[in-house]
Every structure is written in C-alpha cells, then in structure tokens.
C-alpha positions as CSV (number, residue, x, y, z in Angstrom):
1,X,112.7,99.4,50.9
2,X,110.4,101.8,50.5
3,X,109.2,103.4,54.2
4,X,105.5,104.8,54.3
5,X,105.3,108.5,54.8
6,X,103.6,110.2,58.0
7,X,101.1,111.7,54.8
8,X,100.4,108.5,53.4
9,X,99.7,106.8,57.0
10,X,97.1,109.4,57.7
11,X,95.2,108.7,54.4
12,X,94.9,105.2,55.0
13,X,94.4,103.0,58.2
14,X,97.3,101.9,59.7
15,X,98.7,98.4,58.6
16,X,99.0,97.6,62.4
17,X,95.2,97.4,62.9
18,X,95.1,94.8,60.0
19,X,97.3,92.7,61.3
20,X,95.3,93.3,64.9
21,X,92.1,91.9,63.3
22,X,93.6,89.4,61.8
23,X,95.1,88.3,64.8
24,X,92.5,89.0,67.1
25,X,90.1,86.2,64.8
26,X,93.2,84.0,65.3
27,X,93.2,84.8,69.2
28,X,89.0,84.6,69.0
29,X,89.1,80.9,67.6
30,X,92.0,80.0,70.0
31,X,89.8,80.9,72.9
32,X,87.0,78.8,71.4
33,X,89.4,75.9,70.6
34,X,90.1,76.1,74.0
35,X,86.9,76.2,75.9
36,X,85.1,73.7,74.1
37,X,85.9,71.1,76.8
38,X,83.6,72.4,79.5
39,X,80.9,71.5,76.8
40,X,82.5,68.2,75.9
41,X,82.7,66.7,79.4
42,X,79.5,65.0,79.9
43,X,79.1,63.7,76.3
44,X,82.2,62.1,76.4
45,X,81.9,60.8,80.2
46,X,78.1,59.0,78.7
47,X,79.6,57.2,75.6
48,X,83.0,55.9,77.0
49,X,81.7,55.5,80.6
50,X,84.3,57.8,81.7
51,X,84.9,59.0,85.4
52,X,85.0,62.9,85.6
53,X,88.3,62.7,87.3
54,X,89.8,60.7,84.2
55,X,88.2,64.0,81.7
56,X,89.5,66.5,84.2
57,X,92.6,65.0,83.9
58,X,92.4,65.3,79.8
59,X,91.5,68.8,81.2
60,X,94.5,69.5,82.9
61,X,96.7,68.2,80.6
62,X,95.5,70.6,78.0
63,X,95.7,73.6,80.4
64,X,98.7,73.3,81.6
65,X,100.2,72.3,77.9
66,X,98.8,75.4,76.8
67,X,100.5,77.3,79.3
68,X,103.6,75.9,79.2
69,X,103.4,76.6,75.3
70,X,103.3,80.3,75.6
71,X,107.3,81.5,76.8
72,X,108.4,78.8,73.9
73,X,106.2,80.2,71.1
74,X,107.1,83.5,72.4
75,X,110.9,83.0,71.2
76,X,110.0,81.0,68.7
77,X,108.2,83.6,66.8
78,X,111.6,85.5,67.3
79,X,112.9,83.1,64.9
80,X,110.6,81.3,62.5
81,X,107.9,84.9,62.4
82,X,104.5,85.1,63.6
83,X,102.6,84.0,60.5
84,X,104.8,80.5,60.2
85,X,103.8,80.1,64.3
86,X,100.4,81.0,63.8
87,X,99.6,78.6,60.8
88,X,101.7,75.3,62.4
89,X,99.4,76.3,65.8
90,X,96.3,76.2,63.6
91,X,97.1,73.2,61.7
92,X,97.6,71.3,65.3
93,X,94.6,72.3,66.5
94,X,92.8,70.7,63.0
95,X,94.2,67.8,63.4
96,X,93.9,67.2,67.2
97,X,89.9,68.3,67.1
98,X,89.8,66.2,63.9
99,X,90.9,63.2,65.1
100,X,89.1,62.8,68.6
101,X,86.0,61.8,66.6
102,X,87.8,58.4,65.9
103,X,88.9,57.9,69.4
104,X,88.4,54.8,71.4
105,X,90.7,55.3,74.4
106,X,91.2,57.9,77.4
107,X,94.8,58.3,76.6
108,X,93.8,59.4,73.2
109,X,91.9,62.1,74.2
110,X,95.0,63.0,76.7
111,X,97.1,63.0,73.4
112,X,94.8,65.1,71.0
113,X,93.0,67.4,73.5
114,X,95.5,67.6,75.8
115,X,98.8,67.6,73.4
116,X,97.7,68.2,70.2
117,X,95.0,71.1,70.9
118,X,96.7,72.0,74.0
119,X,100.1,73.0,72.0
120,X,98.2,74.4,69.2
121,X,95.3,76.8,71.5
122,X,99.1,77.7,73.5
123,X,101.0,79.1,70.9
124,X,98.2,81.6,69.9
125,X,97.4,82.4,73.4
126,X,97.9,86.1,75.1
127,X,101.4,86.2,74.6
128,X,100.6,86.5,71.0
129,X,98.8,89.4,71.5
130,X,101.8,90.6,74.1
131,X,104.1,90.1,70.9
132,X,102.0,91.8,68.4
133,X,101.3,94.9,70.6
134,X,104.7,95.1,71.6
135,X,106.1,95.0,68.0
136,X,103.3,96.8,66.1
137,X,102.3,99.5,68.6
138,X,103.6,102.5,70.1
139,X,100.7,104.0,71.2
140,X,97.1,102.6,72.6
141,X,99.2,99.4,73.6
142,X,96.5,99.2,76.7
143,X,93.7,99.7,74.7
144,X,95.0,96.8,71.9
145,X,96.2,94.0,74.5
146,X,92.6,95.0,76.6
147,X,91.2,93.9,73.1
148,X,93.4,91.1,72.4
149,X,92.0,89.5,75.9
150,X,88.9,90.0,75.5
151,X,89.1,87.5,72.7
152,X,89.6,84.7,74.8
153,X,85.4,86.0,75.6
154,X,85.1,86.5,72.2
155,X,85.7,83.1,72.0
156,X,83.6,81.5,74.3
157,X,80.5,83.3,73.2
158,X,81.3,82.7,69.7
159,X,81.7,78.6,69.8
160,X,80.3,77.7,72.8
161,X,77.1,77.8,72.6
162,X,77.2,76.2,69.1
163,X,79.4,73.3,70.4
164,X,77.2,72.8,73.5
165,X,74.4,72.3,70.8
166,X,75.6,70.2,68.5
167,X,76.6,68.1,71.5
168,X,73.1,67.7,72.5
169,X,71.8,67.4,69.1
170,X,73.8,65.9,66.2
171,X,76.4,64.5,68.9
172,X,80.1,65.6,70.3
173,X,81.7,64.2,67.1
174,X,80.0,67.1,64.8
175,X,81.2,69.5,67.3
176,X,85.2,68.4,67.1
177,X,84.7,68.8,63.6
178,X,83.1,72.4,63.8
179,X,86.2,73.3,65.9
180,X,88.5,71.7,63.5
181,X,87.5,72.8,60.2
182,X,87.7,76.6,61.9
183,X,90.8,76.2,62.7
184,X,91.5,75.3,58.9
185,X,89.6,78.2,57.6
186,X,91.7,80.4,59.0
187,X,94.8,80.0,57.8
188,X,94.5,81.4,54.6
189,X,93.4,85.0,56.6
190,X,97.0,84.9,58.3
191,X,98.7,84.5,55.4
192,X,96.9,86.9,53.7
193,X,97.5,89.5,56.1
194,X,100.2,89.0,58.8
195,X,103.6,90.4,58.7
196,X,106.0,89.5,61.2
197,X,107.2,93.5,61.7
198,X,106.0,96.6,60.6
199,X,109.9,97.2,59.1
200,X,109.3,93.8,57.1
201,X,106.1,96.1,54.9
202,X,107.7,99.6,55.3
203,X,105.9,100.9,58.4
204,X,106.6,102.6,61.7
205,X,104.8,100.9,64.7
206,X,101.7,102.5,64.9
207,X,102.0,105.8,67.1
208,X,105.8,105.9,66.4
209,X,107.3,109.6,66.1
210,X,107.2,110.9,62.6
211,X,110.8,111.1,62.9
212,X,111.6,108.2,64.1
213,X,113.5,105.3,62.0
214,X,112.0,101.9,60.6
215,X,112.6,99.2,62.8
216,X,115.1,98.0,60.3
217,X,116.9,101.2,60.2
218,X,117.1,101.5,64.1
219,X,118.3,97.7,65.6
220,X,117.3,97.4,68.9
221,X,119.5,95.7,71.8
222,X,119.0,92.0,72.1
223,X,120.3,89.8,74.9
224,X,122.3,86.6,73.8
225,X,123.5,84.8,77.0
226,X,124.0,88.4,78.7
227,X,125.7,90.1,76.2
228,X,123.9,92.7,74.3
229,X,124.2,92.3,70.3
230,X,123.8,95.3,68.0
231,X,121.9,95.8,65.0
232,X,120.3,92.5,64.7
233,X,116.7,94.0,64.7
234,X,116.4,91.7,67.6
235,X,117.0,88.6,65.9
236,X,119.8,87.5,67.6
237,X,118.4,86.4,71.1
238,X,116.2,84.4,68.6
239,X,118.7,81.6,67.7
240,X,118.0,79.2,70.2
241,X,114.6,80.1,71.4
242,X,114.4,77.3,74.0
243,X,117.7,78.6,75.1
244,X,116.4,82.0,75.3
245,X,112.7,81.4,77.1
246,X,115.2,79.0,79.6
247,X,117.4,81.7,80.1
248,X,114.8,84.4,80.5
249,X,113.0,82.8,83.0
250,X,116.6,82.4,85.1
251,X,117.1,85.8,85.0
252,X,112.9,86.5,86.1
253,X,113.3,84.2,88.5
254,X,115.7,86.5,90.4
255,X,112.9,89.4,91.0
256,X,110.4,89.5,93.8
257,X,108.3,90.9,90.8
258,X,108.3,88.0,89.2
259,X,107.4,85.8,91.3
260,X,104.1,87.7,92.5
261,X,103.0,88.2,89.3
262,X,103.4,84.4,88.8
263,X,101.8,83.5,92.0
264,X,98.8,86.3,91.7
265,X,98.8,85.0,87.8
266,X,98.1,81.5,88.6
267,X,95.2,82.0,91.0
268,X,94.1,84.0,88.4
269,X,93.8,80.9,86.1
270,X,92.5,78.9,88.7
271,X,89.7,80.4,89.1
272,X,88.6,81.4,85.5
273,X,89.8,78.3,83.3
274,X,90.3,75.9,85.9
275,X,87.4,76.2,87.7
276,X,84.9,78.3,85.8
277,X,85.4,77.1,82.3
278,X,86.2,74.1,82.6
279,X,83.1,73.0,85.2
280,X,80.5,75.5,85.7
281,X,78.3,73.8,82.6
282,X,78.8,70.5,84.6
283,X,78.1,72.2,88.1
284,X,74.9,74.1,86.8
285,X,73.8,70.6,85.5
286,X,73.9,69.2,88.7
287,X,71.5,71.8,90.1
288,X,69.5,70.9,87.1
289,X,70.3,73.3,84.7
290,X,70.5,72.0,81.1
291,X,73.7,71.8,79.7
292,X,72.8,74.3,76.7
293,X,71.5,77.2,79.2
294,X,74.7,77.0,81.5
295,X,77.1,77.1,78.2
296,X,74.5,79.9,77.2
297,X,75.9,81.9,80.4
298,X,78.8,81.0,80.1
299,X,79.1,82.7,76.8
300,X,76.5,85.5,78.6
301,X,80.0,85.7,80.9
302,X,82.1,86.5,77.7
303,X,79.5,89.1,76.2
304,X,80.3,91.0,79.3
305,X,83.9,90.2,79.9
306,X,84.7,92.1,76.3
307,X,83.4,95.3,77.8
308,X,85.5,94.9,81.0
309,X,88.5,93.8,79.0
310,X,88.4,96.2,77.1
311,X,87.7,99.0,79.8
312,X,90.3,97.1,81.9
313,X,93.2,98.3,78.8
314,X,91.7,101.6,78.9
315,X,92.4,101.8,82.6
316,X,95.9,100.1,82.6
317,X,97.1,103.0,80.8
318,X,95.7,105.7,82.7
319,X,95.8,104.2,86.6
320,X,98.5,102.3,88.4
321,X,98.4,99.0,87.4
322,X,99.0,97.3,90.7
323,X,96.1,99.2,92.0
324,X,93.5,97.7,89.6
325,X,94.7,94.0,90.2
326,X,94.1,94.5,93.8
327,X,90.3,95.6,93.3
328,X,89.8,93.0,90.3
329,X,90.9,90.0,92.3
330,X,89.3,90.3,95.5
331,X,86.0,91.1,94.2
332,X,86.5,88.3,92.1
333,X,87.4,86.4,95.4
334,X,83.9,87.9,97.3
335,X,81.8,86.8,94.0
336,X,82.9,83.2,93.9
337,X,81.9,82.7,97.7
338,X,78.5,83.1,96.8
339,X,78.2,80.6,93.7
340,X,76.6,77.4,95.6
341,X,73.8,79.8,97.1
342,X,72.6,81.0,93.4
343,X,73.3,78.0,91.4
344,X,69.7,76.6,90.3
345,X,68.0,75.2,87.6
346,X,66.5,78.3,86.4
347,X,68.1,81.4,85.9
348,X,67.3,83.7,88.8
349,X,68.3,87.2,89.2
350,X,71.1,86.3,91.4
351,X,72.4,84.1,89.2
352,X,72.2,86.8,86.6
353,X,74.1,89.6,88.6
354,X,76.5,87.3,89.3
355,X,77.2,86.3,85.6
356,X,77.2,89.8,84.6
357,X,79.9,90.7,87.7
358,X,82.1,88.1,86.7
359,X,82.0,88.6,82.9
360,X,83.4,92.1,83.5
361,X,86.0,90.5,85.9
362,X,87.1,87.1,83.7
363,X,90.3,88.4,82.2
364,X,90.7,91.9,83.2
365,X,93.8,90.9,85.0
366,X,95.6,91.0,82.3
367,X,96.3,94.5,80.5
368,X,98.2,95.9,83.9
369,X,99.8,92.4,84.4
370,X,101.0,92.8,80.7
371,X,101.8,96.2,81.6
372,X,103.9,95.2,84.8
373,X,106.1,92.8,82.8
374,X,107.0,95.6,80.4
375,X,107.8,97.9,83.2
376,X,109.9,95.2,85.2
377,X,111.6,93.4,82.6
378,X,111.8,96.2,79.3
379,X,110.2,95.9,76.2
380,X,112.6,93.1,74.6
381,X,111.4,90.3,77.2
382,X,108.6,91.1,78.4
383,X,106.5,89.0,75.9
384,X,108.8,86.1,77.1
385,X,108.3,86.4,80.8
386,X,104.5,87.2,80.3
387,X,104.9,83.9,78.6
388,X,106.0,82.4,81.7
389,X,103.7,84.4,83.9
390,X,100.9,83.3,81.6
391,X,102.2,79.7,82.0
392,X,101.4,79.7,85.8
393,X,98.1,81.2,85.0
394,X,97.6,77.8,83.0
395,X,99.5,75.5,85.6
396,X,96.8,77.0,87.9
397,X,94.4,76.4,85.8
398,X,95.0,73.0,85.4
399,X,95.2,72.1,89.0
400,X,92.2,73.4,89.3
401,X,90.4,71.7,86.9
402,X,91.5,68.4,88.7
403,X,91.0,69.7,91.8
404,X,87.6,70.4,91.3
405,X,87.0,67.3,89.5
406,X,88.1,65.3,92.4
407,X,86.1,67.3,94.9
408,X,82.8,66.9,93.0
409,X,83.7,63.0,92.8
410,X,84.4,62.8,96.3
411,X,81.8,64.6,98.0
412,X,78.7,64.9,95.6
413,X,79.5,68.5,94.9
414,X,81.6,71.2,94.1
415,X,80.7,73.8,97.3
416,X,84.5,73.2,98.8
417,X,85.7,73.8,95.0
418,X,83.8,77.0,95.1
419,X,85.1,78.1,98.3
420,X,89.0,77.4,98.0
421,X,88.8,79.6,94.6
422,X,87.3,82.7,96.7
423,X,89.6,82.3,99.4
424,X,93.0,82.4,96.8
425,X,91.6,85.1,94.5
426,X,91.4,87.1,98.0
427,X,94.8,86.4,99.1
428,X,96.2,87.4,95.3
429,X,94.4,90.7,96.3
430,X,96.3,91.4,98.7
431,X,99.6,90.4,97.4
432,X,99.4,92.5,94.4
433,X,100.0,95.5,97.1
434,X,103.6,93.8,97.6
435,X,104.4,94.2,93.6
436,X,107.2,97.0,93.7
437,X,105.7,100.2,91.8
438,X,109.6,100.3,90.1
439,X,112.2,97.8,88.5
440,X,115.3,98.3,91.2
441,X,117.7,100.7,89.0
442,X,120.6,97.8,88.8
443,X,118.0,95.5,87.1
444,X,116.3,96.7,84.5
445,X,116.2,95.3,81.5
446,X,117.5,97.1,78.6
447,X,115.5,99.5,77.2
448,X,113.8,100.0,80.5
449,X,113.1,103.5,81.9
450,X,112.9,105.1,85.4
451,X,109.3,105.7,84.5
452,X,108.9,102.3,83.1
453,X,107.0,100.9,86.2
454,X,103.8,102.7,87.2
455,X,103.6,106.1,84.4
456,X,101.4,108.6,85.4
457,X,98.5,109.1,83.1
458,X,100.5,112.7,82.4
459,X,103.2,110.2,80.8
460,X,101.2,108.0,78.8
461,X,99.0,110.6,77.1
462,X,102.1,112.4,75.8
463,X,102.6,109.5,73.9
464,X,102.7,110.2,70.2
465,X,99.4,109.3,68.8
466,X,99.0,107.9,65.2
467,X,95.5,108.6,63.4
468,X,94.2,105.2,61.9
C-alpha cells in the first residue's frame, strides 16, 4: 500500500475533509428526511380524516426507530463499512418516502414513515458523524462533530420549507417524492467518495503525528466479549454487531456516567424533535399562523442553530464540557416557558428573539456530550454508547411527540406541553453538574487516558495539527 507522505498531505487537502462533505450532505438530507413530518401532519390529518394522536403516533414510531437504529448501525458499520451502511440507509429512506404517496391506511404510514424512513434517517444519524470523526480525525474533532450536528439544521432549512410548500401547493404526495428522489441522488456521491478508513486509501487520520503509523500498520485493541484482540484493525469486536452494541450497552450500563448522559440526552430530544419539530408548525397554526411561515421559522431556527453548533464544537474543545451542557439546557429550559405568551399569527419581535435563542441552542448539546462518551468510555466505544445515548435522545423524543399530541387533543392546546418541556430541560441542567469530570481509574475503557475526561484547553491545543 502505498502511505501518503506528510509532503504530499500538505499540497493537497486532506482526504478526511472529502469524506466530511460528503458525509455531512448525507447527514444534511438525513435531517431533512427526518423533519419532514412536522410539515406533513395536517395534510395528511385533512385527506384521511386522521386524529392528531393517530400521526403523532406515526411520529413516535419513527423517532424512537431512529434512535434505536443508531448503537446497531454504529457496529454495523464495524463490519459491513460506512459506504455499504450509508447507501442501504438511503435506499430505505427512497422507498419508505416513495411509497407513502400510494397509501390508504394509518398503519401504512406507521410502516413506511415510521419503519422504513425511521430505520433509514437512524442509521445516518449523529453517530455517523461520531464514527467518521473518530476514525478520520485526530485533530479539530470538536470543530468536525460541531459541524456534523449542525446538519441536522442544515437539514431542516434546506427541505423544509420546500416540503411545507409543496404541501400547500401541488399536495403532500409531490413532497414524499421530493424527499425520496434525494435520497436516491445521493448515492452515487457516497460511493464516489467514502472510504470506510483513512488506512483503506493510504492516509493518516487527519492531524495524526507525522510519525505515526497507518491505521493498518498500528492495530488498535478491540473488545470481543472482554477479551482484548490484537492486530485486527478493530475488526474483530465487529463480528456480531448486535452482540457487540448488546454487550456495550451492559458494560455502560454500569457507570453513573452513563446513565446521566442518557437521562440529560433524552430530555434533550424531548424538547427539540419531540416537541419542537415535530409540532411547532401545528401549534403556530393554531394561533393562526400559516403553515408555510411557521416551517419558515422553523428553518429560520436551523440557519441559526449551524452557528451555535458549530461554536458549540469550537467550545467543547477548549472548555469543560460538563460546564457548557449545564448553561445550554437550562436556558433552553427558561426559553420554552415563554413559548405560549409569543406564539401569534404574525411574527412579532418576541417571537423572533425567541427563534433566534433557540436556533443557537437546538443541538448544541451534542459536541461535549460526544466528547463525554469518548472520555468515559475510550475512543473504541464511544461511537457505540453515543449510539445508545443518542437512542434515548430519540426515545424522548418520541414520547414527546405523543405526549404533546395527546395534550393538544385533550385540552385545546399545547400550553401544558410547553411547560413540562421547560421544567425537564431545567432539571437536565442541573444534573449535568453530577457527570463525574473523570472515568474512575479501574474503568476506563481501553485506550482511555487520565486526561481523557475534561482536557484543559493547554491539552487539546498541543494536539498535532494537520494543514488541509
């Protein structure tokens, strides 16, 4: 094989940004996939005579299959690669979108939106970008997964705004099929220019020391039922990749660390994709807000949520991570408490501030909780156990969606939905503060060190930088 030389990197931009674009328009049309639904709602409700309760359960199927996809794909692209994953998630998503445009029957739109798209929008949700900055970056990992999330904002202002007008013009069928033939024009993009690792084209992880060996050279440690197995190149723990996301959330399971994460993680969800995405176009409209201006917003909310994403990763790898969760969820918490009281039909400046605040909030969570797996659980597993923190985040989410959808069919409104989300985001403030700042030395993963948990900003600028 022939290995790129520190002379040719610096002539030509690193191969690990390519396959970063390339999967950031992957993560960018997930996101969309994915957030059509708050736009879809209504439409569907007025042809089929649906009850919102029986789409918010569609809803909640798909967010909590999409969760629930993440710690799978995770090991799966351990063994079958990250392009073969990437292209069978697109393909799903094609076909589910595709086909709800012949559908007759509510438990067809729980098997394509919520199975079909639901599986697909999973297996190319964060924890792809945890696996691709893990595997393909040494250095501005904070920077690259702040990037990766704000895709899912990417999303959101890329398709829905179109979706939301097609489903007022043309009609909700012309926007499935908008959604699906995206997700078919992909495909040739990540088999143009995905590589599973950067060993597999001849490259060092971007930022890895000049003297460092290709991945396939060096073999790192990987953990097959508690034994550690060398020189596999990490293939090993991939044999049984249900077996291994099982296992891996046994061993989580066992950590205080874990379980906050989780717990902080979920509320997380239920207040962005839950509640937010999935009925904020609906809850505008029923201060009389056209549908097209409230998906208009919400889009607005992704504009600004790239900047704090993005900022956010910056952040994550200069200031204690546990610190910036605490101040990211309970303002979140404060600004959801004052929703019902700027909610109109017009768009006042209230309403504005509060779309800008929350846009810079949405997913900021994510870089230091990404950056609290890897110090907890070592850079082998922590795209596995994000993958199961991430899947609480969607469990949440999909509660949430339900629960809100009962609470506007029950009592006219959604002011109690509002509130409950305020009062959880405040408590996952607080809890953050209980997240140990370090792994306990007699469990740490491997490859896991001292410094792993909370690095000074000292420690993560002496990090060998590679120039692109």
């Amino acid at each position: 094989m022939i290995v790129t030389t520190p002379s040719t990197e610096r002539r030509t931009i690193h191969r690990a940004w390519w396959v970063a674009l390339a999967v950031l328009g992957a993560l960018v049309a997930a996101a969309g996939f994915r957030s059509s639904t708050g736009a879809l709602i209504e439409p569907l409700e007025h042809e089929f005579g649906w009850s919102r309760t029986m789409t918010s359960g569609a809803v909640t199927a798909n967010l909590v299959i999409y969760g629930l996809t993440a710690p799978f794909a995770a090991a799966l692209m351990e063994r079958l690669g990250l392009r073969r994953v990437i292209v069978a998630a697109l393909l799903l998503v094609g076909i589910g979108s595709g086909l709800t445009t012949v559908m007759t029957s509510p438990w067809q739109l729980w098997v394509l939106w919520g199975g079909f798209v639901g599986l697909g929008a999973g297996a190319m949700a964060l924890v792809l970008g945890s696996v691709v900055a893990n595997r393909w970056f040494e250095s501005r990992r904070g920077l690259v997964t702040g990037l990766f999330s704000a895709a899912s904002s990417t999303g959101q202002l890329v398709f829905l705004p179109a979706i939301a007008a097609l489903a007022a013009g043309p009609g909700w069928r012309y926007a499935a099929l908008v959604v699906a033939g995206a997700a078919f024009a992909i495909i040739p993009v990540i088999v143009l220019v995905v590589a599973d690792r950067p060993a597999d084209v001849g490259v060092r992880p971007y930022g890895a020391a000049p003297e460092s060996k290709p991945e396939s050279v060096v073999a790192p440690t990987a953990v097959v039922s508690g034994r550690h197995t060398e020189g596999t190149g990490g293939r090993a723990e991939a044999a049984l990749p249900a077996r291994v996301a099982l296992q891996t959330l046994g061993e989580a399971s066992h950590r205080l660390s874990f379980w906050l994460l989780a717990g902080t993680f979920f509320i997380c969800g239920w207040s962005t994709n839950g509640l937010i995405g999935t009925h904020f176009i609906p809850a505008a409209h029923d201060h009389g807000m056209p549908p097209t201006t409230a998906a208009g917003l919400l889009a607005l909310i992704g504009i600004f949520d790239i900047a704090g994403t993005v900022a956010s990763g910056w952040l994550t790898d200069r200031v204690d991570p546990r610190l910036l969760l605490v101040g990211y969820y309970v303002l979140r918490g404060l600004s959801l408490l004052v929703v019902p009281s700027v909610l109109g039909p017009g768009v006042e400046p209230s309403l504005f501030l509060f779309i800008v605040f929350y846009g810079l909030d949405w997913v900021a969570t994510v870089p230091p909780t990404m950056a609290l797996c890897r110090a907890h659980f070592g850079l082998e597993r922590s795209s596995i156990v994000f993958g199961w923190v991430f899947a609480a985040h969607m469990v949440g989410a999909g509660i949430a969606a339900t629960f809100a959808g009962w609470v506007r069919q029950s009592s006219g409104d959604y002011f109690w939905a509002w509130l409950t989300a305020g009062i959880l985001c405040l408590i996952a403030g607080f809890a953050c503060l209980a997240i140990p700042r370090r792994a306990p030395e007699g469990a740490r993963s491997p490859g896991t060190t001292p410094d792993d948990a909370a690095p000074s900003a000292g420690q993560r600028g002496s990090v060998t930088k590679s120039s692109a």
